[in-house]
TORMIGU-162970 format. One record per atom (N, C-alpha, C): z, y, x; residue in three letters. Coordinates in steps of 0.2 Angstrom, whole numbers, always signed. Layout:
N
+-------+-------+-------+--------+
!     Z !     Y !     X ! residu !
+-------+-------+-------+--------+
!     Z !     Y !     X !    ALA !
...
+-------+-------+-------+--------+
This chain:
75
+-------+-------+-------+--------+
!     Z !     Y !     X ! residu !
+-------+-------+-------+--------+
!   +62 !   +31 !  -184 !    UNK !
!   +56 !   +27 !  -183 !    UNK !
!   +57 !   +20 !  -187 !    UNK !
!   +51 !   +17 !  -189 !    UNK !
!   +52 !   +11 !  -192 !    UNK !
!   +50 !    +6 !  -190 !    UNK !
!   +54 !    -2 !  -190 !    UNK !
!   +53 !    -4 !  -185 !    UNK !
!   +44 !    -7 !  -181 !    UNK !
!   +41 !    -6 !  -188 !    UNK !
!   +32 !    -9 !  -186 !    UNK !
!   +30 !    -3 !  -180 !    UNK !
!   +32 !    +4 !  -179 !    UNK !
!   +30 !    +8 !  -176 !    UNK !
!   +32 !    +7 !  -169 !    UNK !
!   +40 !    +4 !  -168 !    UNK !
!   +42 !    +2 !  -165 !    UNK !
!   +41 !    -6 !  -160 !    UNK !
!   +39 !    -9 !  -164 !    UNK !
!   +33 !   -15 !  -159 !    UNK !
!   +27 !   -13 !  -157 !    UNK !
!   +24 !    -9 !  -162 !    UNK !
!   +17 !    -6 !  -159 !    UNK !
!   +18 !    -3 !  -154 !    UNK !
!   +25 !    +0 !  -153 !    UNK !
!   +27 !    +6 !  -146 !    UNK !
!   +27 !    +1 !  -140 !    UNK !
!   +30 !    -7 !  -141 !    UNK !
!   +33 !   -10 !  -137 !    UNK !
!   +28 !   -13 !  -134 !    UNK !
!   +24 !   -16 !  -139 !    UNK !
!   +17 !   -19 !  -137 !    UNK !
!   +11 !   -14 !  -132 !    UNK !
!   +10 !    -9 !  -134 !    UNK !
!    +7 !    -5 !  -130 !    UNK !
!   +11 !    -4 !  -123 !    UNK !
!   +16 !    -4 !  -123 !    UNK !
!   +18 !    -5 !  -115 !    UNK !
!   +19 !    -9 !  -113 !    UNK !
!   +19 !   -15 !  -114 !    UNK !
!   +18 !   -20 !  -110 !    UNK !
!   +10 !   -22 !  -110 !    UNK !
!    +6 !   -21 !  -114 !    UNK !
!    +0 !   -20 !  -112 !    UNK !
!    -1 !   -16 !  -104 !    UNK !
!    +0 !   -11 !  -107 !    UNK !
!    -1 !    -4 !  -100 !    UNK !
!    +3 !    -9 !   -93 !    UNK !
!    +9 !   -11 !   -92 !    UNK !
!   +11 !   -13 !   -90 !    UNK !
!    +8 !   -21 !   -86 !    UNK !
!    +6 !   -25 !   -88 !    UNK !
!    +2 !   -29 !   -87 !    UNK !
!    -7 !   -27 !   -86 !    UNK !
!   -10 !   -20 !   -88 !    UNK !
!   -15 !   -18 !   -83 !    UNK !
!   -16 !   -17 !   -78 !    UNK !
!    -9 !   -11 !   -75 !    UNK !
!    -7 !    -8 !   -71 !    UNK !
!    -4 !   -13 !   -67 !    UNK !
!    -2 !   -21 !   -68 !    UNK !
!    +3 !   -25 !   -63 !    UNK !
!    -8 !   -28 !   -61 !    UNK !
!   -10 !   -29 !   -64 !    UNK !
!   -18 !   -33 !   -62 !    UNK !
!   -21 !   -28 !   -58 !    UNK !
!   -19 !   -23 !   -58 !    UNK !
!   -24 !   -16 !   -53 !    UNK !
!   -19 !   -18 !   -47 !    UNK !
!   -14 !   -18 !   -47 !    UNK !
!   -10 !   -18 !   -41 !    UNK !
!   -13 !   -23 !   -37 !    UNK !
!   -14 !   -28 !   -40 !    UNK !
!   -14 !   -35 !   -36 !    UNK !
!   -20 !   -36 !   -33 !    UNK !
!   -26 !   -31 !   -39 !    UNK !
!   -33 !   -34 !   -35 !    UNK !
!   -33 !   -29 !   -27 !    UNK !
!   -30 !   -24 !   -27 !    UNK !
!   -28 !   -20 !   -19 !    UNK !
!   -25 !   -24 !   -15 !    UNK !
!   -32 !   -23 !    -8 !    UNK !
!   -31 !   -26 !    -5 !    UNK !
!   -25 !   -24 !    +2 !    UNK !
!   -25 !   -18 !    -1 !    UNK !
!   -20 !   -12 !    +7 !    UNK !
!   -14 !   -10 !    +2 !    UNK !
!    -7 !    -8 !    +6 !    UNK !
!    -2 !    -5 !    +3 !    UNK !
!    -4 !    +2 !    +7 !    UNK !
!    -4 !    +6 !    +4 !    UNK !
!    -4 !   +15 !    +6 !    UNK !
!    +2 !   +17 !    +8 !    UNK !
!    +2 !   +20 !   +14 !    UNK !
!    +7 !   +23 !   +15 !    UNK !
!    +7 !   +29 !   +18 !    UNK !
!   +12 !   +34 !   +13 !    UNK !
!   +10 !   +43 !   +13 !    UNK !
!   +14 !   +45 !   +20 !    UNK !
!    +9 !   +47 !   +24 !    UNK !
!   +14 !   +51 !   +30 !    UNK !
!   +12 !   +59 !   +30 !    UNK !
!   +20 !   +62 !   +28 !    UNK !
!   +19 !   +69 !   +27 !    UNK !
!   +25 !   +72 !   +32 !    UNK !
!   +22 !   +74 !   +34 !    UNK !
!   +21 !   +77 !   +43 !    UNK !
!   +18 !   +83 !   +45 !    UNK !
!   +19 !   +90 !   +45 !    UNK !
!   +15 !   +93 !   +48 !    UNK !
!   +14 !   +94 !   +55 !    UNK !
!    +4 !   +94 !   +54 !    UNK !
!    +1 !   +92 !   +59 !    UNK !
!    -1 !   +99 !   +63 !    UNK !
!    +3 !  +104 !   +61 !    UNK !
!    -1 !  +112 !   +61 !    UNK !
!    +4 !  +117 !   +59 !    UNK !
!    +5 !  +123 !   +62 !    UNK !
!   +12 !  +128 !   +62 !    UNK !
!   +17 !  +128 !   +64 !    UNK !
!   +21 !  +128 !   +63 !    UNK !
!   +26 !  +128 !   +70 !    UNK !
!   +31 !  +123 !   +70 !    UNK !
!   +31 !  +119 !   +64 !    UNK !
!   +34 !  +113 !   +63 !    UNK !
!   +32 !  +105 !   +67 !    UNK !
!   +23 !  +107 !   +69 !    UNK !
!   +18 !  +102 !   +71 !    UNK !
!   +22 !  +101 !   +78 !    UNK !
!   +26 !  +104 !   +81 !    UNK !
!   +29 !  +101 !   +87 !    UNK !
!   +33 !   +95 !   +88 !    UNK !
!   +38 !   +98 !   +84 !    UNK !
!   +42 !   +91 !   +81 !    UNK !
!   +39 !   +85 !   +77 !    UNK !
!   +35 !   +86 !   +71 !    UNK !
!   +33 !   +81 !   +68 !    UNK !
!   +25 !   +78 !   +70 !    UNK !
!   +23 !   +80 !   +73 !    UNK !
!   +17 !   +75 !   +78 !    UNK !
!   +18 !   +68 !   +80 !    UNK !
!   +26 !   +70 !   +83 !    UNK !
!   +29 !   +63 !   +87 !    UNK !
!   +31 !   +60 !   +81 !    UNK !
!   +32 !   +61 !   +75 !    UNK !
!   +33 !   +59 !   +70 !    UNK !
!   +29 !   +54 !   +66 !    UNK !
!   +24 !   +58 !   +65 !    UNK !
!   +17 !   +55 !   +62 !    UNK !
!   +15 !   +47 !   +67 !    UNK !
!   +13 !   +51 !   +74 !    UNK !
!   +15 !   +46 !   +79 !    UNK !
!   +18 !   +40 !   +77 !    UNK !
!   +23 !   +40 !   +78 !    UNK !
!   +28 !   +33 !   +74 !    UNK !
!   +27 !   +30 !   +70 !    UNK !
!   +26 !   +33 !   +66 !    UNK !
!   +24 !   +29 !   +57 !    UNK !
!   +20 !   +25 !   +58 !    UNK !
!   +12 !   +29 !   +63 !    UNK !
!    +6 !   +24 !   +62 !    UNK !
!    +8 !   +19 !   +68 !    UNK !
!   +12 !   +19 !   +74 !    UNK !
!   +15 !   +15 !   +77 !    UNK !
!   +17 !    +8 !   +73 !    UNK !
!   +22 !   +11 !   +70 !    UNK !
!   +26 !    +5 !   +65 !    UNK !
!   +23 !    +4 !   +60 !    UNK !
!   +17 !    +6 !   +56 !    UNK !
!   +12 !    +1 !   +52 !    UNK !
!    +7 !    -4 !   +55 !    UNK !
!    +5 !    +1 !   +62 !    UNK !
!    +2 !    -6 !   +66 !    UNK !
!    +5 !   -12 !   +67 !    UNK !
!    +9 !   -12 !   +69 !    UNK !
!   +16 !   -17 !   +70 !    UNK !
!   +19 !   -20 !   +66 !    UNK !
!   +16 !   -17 !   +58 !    UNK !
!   +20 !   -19 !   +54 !    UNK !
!   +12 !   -25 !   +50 !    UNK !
!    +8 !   -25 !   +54 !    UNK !
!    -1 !   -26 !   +51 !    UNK !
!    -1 !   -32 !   +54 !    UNK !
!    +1 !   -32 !   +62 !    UNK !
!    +0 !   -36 !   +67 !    UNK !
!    +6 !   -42 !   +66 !    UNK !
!   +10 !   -40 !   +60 !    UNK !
!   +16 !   -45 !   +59 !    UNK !
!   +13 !   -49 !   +54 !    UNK !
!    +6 !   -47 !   +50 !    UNK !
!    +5 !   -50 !   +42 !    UNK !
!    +5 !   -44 !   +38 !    UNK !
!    +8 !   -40 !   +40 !    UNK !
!    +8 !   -35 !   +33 !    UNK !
!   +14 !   -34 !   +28 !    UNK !
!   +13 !   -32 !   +23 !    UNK !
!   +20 !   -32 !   +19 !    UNK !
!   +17 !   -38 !   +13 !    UNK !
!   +20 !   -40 !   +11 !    UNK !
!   +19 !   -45 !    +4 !    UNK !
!   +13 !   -48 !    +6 !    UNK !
!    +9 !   -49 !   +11 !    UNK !
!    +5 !   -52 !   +12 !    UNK !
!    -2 !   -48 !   +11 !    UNK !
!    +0 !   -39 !   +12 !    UNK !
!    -7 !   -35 !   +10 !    UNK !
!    -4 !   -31 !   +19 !    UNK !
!   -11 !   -28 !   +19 !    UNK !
!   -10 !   -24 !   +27 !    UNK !
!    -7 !   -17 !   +24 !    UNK !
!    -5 !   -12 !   +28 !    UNK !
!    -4 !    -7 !   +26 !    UNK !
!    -8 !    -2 !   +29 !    UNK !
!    -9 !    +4 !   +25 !    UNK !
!   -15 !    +9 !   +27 !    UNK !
!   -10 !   +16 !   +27 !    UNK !
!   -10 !   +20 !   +31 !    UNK !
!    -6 !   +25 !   +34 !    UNK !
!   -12 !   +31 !   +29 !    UNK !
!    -9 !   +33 !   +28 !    UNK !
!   -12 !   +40 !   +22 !    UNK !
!    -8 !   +46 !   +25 !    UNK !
!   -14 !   +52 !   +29 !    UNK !
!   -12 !   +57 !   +29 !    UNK !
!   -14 !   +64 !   +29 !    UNK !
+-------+-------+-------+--------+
């Protein structure tokens, strides 16, 4: 590779880089995946699990939040 190809590589990623850092910021919620099953024969054990998560992100909402964004429990 030559080196012109090679700032052109570098410059597009820090492009991408700095779009991708502006998309994060304008979110107002941090998502958080709980994966859990809520059905089959595993849903007994991990109910009380799921449980918990959303327990500890309310708690974690009702402190401020994480970095100053609330958290949204995704399930």
């Amino acid at each position: 590779m030559n080196m012109t190809f090679k700032l052109k590589l570098a410059a597009m990623g820090a492009s991408l880089a700095f779009a991708s850092g502006m998309a994060m910021a304008e979110e107002e919620t941090i998502k958080v995946g709980v994966l859990h099953s809520l059905s089959g024969t595993m849903a007994i054990s991990e109910t009380t699990l799921k449980d918990t998560i959303l327990m500890l992100v309310e708690e974690q909402n009702k402190k401020g939040g994480l970095l100053g964004k609330k958290l949204e429990a995704l399930w």
